[in-house]
C-alpha positions as CSV (number, residue, x, y, z in Angstrom):
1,X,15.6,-1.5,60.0
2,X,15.3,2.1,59.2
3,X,17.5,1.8,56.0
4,X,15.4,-0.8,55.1
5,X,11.9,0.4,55.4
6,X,13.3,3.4,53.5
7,X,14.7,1.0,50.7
8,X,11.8,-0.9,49.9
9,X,9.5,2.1,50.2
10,X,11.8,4.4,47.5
11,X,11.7,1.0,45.5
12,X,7.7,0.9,46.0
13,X,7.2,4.5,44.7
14,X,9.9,4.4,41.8
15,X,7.5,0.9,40.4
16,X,4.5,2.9,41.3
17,X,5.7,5.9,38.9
18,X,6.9,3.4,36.2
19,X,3.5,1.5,35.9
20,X,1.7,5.1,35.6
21,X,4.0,6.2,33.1
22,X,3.8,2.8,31.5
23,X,-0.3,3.2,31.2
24,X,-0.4,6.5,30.4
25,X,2.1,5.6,27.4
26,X,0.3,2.8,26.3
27,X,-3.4,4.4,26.7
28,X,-2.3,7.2,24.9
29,X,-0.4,5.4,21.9
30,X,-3.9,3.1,21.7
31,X,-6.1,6.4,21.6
32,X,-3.7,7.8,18.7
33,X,-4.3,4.5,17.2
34,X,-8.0,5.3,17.1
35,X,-7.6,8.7,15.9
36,X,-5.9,6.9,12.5
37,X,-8.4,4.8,12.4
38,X,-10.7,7.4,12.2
39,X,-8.7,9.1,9.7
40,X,-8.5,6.1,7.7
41,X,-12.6,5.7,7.6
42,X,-12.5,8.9,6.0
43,X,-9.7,8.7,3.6
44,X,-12.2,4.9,2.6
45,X,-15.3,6.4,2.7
46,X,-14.0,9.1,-0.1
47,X,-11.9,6.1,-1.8
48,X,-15.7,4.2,-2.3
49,X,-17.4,7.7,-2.8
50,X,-14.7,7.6,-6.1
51,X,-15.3,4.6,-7.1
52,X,-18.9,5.1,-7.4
53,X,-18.8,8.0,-10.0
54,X,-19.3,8.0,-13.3
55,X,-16.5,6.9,-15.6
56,X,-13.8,9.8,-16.5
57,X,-13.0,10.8,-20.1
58,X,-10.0,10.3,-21.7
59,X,-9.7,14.1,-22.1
60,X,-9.9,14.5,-17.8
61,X,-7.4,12.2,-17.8
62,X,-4.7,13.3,-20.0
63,X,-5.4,16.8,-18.5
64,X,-4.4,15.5,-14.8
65,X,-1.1,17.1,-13.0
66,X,0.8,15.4,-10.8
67,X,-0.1,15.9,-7.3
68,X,2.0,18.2,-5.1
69,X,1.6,16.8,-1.5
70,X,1.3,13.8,-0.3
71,X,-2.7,13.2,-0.8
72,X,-3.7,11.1,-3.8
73,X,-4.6,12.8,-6.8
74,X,-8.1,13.4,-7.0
75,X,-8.7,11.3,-10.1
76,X,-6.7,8.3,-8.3
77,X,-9.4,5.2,-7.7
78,X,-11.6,6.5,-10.4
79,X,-13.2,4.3,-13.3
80,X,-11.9,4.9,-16.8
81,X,-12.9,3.5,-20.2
82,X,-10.3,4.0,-22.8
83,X,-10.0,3.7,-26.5
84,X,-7.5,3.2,-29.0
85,X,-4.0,1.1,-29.9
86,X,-1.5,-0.7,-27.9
87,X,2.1,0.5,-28.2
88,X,4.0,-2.9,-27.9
89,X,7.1,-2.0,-29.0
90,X,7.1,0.2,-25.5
91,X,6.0,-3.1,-23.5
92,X,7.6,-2.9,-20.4
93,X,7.9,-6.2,-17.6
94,X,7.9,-5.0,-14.1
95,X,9.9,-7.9,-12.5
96,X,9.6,-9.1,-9.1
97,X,5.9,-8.5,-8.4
98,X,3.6,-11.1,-7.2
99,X,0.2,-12.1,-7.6
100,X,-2.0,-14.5,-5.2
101,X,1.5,-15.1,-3.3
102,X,3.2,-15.8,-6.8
103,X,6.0,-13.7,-8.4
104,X,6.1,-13.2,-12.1
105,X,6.2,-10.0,-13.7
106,X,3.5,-6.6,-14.3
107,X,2.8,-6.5,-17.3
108,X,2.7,-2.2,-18.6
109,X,2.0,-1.3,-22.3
110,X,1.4,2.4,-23.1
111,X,-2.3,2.6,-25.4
112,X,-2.4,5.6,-28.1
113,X,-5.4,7.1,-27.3
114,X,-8.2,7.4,-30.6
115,X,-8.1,10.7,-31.7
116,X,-6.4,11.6,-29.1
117,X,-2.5,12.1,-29.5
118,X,-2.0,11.9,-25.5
119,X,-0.6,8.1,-24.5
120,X,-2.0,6.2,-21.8
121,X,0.1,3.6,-20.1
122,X,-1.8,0.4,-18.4
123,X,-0.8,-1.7,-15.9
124,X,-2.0,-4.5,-17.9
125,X,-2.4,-7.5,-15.2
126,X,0.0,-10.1,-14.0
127,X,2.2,-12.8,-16.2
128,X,4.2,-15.9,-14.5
129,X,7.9,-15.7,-15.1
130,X,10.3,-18.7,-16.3
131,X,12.4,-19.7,-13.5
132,X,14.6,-21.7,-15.3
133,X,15.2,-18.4,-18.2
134,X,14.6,-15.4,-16.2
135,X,15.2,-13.1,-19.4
136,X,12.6,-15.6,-21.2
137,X,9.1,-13.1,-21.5
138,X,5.8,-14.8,-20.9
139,X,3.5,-14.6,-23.7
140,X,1.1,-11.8,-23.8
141,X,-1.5,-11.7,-26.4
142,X,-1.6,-7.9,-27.6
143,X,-4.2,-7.0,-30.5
144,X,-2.5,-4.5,-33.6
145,X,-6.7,-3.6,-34.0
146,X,-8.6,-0.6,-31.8
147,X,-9.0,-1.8,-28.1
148,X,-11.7,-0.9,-25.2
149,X,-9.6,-0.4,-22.0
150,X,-11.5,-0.5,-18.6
151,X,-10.0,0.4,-15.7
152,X,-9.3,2.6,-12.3
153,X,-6.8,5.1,-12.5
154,X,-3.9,5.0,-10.4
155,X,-0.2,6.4,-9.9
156,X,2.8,5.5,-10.8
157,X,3.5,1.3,-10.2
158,X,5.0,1.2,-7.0
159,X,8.9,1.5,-6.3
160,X,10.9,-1.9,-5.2
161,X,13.9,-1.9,-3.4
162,X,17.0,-2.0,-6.1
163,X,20.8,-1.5,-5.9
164,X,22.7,1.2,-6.2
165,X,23.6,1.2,-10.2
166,X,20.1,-0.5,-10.9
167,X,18.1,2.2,-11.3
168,X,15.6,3.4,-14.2
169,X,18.7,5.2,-16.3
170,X,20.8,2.1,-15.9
171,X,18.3,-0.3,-17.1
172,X,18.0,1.5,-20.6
173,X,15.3,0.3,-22.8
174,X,15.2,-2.9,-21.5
175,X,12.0,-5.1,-21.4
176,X,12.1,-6.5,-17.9
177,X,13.0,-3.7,-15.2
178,X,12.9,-3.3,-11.2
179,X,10.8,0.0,-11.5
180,X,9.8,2.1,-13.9
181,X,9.7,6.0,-13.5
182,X,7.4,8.0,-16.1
183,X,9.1,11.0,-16.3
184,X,12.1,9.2,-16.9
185,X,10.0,6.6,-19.3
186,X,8.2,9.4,-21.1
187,X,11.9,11.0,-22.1
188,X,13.2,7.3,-23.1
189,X,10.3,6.7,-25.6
190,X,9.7,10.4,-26.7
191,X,5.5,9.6,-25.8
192,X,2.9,12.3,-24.0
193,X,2.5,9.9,-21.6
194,X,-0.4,10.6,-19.3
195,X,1.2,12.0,-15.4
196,X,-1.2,8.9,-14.2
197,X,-1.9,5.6,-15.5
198,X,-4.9,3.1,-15.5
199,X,-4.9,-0.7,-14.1
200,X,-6.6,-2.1,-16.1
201,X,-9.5,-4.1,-14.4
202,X,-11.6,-5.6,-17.0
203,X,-11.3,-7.7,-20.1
204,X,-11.3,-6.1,-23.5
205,X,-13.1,-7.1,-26.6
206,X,-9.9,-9.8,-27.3
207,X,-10.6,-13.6,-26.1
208,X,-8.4,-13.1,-23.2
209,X,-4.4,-11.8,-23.2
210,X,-3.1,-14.9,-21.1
211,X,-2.8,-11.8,-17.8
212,X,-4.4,-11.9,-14.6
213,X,-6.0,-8.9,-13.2
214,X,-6.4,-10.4,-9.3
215,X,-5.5,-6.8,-7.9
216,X,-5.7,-6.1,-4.5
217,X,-9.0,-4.6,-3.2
218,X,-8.4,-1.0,-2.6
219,X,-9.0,-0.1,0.4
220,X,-7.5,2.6,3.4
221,X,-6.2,-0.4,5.9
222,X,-8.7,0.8,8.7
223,X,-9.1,-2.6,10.8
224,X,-5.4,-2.8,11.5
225,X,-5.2,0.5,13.4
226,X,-8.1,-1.0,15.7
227,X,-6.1,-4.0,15.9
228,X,-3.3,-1.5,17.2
229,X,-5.5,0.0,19.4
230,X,-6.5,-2.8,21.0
231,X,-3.2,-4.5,21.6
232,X,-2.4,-0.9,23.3
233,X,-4.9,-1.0,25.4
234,X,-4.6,-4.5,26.5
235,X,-1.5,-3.9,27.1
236,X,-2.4,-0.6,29.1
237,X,-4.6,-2.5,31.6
238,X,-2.0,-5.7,31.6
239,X,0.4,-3.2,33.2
240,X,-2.6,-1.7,36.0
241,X,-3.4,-5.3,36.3
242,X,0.1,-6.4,37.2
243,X,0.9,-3.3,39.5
244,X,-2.1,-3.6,41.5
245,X,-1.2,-7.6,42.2
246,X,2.5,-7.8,42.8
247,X,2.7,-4.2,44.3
248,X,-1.1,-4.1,46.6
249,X,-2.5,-7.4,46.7
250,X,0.4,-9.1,47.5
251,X,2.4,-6.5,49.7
252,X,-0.5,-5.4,52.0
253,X,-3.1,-8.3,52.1
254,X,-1.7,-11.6,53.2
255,X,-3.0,-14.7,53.1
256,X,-4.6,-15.9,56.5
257,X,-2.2,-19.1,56.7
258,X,0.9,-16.6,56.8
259,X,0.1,-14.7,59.8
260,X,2.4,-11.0,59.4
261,X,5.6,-11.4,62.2
């Protein structure tokens, strides 16, 4: 009987230590959660702050360096009205990249700035792809006459996932490519590509380029850490919650029908 007792009250205190270490995990993983989120609020409200400046001149633009840490460059989200002449013969078709749930292709053409001899290169907006020709190029309507670019500046397009051997060296000059690299696209073409580029956002003075320009709002992904946080925490007080009904209510107070023997 001894043994026993001595059994089930080791077991009792090992559950007890687990459930505390088990809230204390989770309370503390939902409070980190809070402290991104607060993070986050910042990084949006200076994301909106940008966004509300004055448009930047060609001339700030060309003159941005590449960031060295991680934080976006400080001209990154800003508004930027550009002129001057598409480069076509440099149009490149960023492949596998979707729009409203659809995949088709990015459409990036580098724009000679006016007087200027710095290049520019727009993320142009969004073309369907031919399924049944995948090396068939959607038509894109691009004007030989001076343009008026409007935009937000932004980095580099974003890196896909590609095999070994598929990289930006391997592809050559080809039109349609996984990524696209400007270093590596600046020595291919011989241009003074800008180190940032501008998506282009709204419509120029041409009747319309058959593109979409549905981009994603920007924004710093706040409301998912305060989803994290609250899934923590529930699950913080789901563990208390447990403990203190299988391991007190149930052990010590019994119900009046099942007198103790």
């Amino acid at each position: 009987m001894t043994s026993f007792q001595g059994a089930a009250g080791l077991r009792f205190w090992l559950i007890a230590v687990a459930a505390v270490a088990g809230v204390l995990i989770t309370a503390s993983l939902g409070r980190w959660q809070l402290s991104r989120a607060a993070e986050k609020e910042s990084l949006q409200a200076t994301l909106d702050a940008r966004a509300a400046m004055p448009a930047i001149s060609d001339t700030e633009l060309l003159g941005a360096k590449t960031s060295t840490d991680k934080t976006p460059h400080a001209l990154v989200h800003r508004t930027v009205v550009l002129q001057g002449r598409w480069l076509p013969a440099h149009t490149v078709y960023l492949d596998n990249r979707q729009m409203q749930g659809r995949p088709g292709f990015f459409v990036l053409t580098p724009l000679q700035l006016s007087g200027q001899e710095g290049v520019v290169l727009v993320q142009r907006g969004w073309a369907p792809r031919n399924f049944q020709d995948r090396t068939q190029l959607p038509p894109v309507q691009t004007p030989e006459r001076m343009v008026r670019v409007e935009g937000r500046v932004a980095p580099a397009p974003s890196r896909l996932y590609e095999f070994e051997g598929g990289g930006d060296s391997a592809q050559g000059s080809s039109r349609i490519r996984q990524n696209l690299d400007l270093a590596a696209f600046r020595t291919e073409t011989g241009l003074a590509l800008a180190h940032l580029t501008v998506l282009q956002t709204g419509r120029d003075d041409t009747a319309g380029e058959g593109l979409q320009r549905d981009w994603p709002v920007v924004g710093a992904g706040v409301d998912k850490h305060y989803g994290y946080a609250f899934q923590w925490f529930g699950l913080s007080g789901l563990i208390a919650l447990l403990y203190v009904w299988f391991q007190i209510v149930r052990r010590f107070i019994r119900p009046r029908s099942q007198p103790a023997a």
